[in-house]
N, C-alpha and C positions, 0 to 999 in steps of 0.2 A: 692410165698412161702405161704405157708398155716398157718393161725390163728394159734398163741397155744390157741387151747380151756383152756387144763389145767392150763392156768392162768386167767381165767375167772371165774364170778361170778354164782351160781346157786340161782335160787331164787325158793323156794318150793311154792306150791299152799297151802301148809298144813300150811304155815308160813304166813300168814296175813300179819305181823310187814314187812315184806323184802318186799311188794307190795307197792307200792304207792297207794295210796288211794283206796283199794278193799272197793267193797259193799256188805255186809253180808244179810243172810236170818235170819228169825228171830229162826232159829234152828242152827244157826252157822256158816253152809255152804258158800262159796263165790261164788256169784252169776254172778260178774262182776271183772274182772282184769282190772287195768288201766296200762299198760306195761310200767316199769319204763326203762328211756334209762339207756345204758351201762355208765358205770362209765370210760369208756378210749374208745380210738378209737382204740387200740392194741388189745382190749379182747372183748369177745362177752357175754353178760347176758344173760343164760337161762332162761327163764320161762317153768316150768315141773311140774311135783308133782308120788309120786308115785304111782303103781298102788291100788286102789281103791282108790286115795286121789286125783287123776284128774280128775274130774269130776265135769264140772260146768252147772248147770240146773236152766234154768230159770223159768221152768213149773208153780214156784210158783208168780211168779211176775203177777199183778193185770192189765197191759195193756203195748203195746209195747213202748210207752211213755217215762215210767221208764227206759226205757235203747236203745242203739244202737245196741249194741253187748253182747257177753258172755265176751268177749276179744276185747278192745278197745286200738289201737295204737295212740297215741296222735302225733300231728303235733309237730317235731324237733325230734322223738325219731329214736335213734340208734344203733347198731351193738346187734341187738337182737333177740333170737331164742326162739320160741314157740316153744316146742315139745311134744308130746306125750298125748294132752291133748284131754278130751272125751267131748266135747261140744253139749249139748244136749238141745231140747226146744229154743234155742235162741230168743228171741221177735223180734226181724229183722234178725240184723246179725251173724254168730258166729262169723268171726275176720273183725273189722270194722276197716280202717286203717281210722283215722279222718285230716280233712280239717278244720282246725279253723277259722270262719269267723268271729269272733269280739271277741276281738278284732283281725285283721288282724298278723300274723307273717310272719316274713322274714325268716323262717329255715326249712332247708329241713327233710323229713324222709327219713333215705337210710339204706343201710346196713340191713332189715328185714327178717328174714329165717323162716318160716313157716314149719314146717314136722314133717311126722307120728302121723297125729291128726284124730282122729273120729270127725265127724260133719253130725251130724242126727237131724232132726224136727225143723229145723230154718225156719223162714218166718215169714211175718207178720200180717198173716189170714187176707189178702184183704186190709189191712186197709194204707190208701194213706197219708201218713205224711207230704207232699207235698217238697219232697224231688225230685217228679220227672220232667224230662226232658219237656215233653206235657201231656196234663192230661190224665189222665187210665180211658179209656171207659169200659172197666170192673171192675166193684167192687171185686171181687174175686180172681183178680191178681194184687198183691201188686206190688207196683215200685218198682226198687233198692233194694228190698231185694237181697243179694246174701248169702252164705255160706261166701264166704272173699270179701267184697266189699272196695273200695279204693274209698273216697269221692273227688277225684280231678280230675271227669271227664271236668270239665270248667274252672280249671287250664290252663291258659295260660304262664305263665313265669317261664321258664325252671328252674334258681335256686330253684323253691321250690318243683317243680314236684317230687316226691317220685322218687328214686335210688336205684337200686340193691335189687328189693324187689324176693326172690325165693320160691317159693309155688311146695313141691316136697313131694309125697308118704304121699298125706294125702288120707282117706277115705270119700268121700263126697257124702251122700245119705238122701232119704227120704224130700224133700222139705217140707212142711205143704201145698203147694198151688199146 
């Protein structure tokens, strides 16, 4: 049986206050989403915004540093849909799905739907965060950057490994490297 959406939460990108903790530009703009999880496990939070109000660019941020993603999934969040969103510039990742490693948590991310999102010029112009697996004997290709990367590739115990994550009819072009 299928979700009722329509008893679900909409969180606008144009609404700051309904985001948890977004990081602004100094022009207003939201630069970074921190994807707040669903309030019930029945209904699903969108994260959307309308057209021209979707759009998150990082172009202006000072080094990859400041941020992981445009759109940051925090370890334990749930039954939540990105959609429609124009993620541009990203300094690593556009949708970084995160593995919190201190302090350590026991909770899983599941239930994630990704779709119908542009993501153009993400990457991290070479630069090695030390995020990676064996060292990058090129400087000019950045590790683990991806467009959606999920940081629990050395996740070993299944309760926390990310669940039911679908990544479907988004547009994903232009790498930076």
């Amino acid at each position: 049986t299928p979700i009722p959406l329509s008893q679900g939460v909409t969180k606008l990108i144009i609404s700051p206050a309904d985001i948890t903790e977004p990081t602004s530009s100094a022009s207003g703009g939201i630069q970074t989403i921190n994807v707040p999880a669903s309030e019930s496990t029945s209904t699903y939070t969108v994260v959307t915004g309308s057209p021209g109000q979707n759009v998150i660019d990082q172009s202006s941020l000072a080094s990859p540093a400041d941020h992981d993603g445009c759109v940051i999934v925090r370890q334990g969040t749930h039954h939540v849909i990105i959609r429609g969103l124009q993620l541009k510039n990203c300094q690593r990742d556009a949708i970084f799905i995160e593995r919190q490693s201190s302090p350590i948590l026991n909770v899983q991310t599941h239930d994630i739907v990704i779709e119908d999102n542009e993501i153009f010029g993400w990457g991290g112009r070479g630069q090695d965060d030390g995020r990676s697996i064996t060292p990058n004997p090129d400087p000019l290709q950045p590790n683990l950057d991806g467009a959606i990367f999920c940081g629990y590739n050395r996740e070993t115990a299944d309760p926390i490994r990310p669940d039911r994550i679908i990544i479907q009819r988004n547009t994903i072009r232009d790498p930076r490297w």
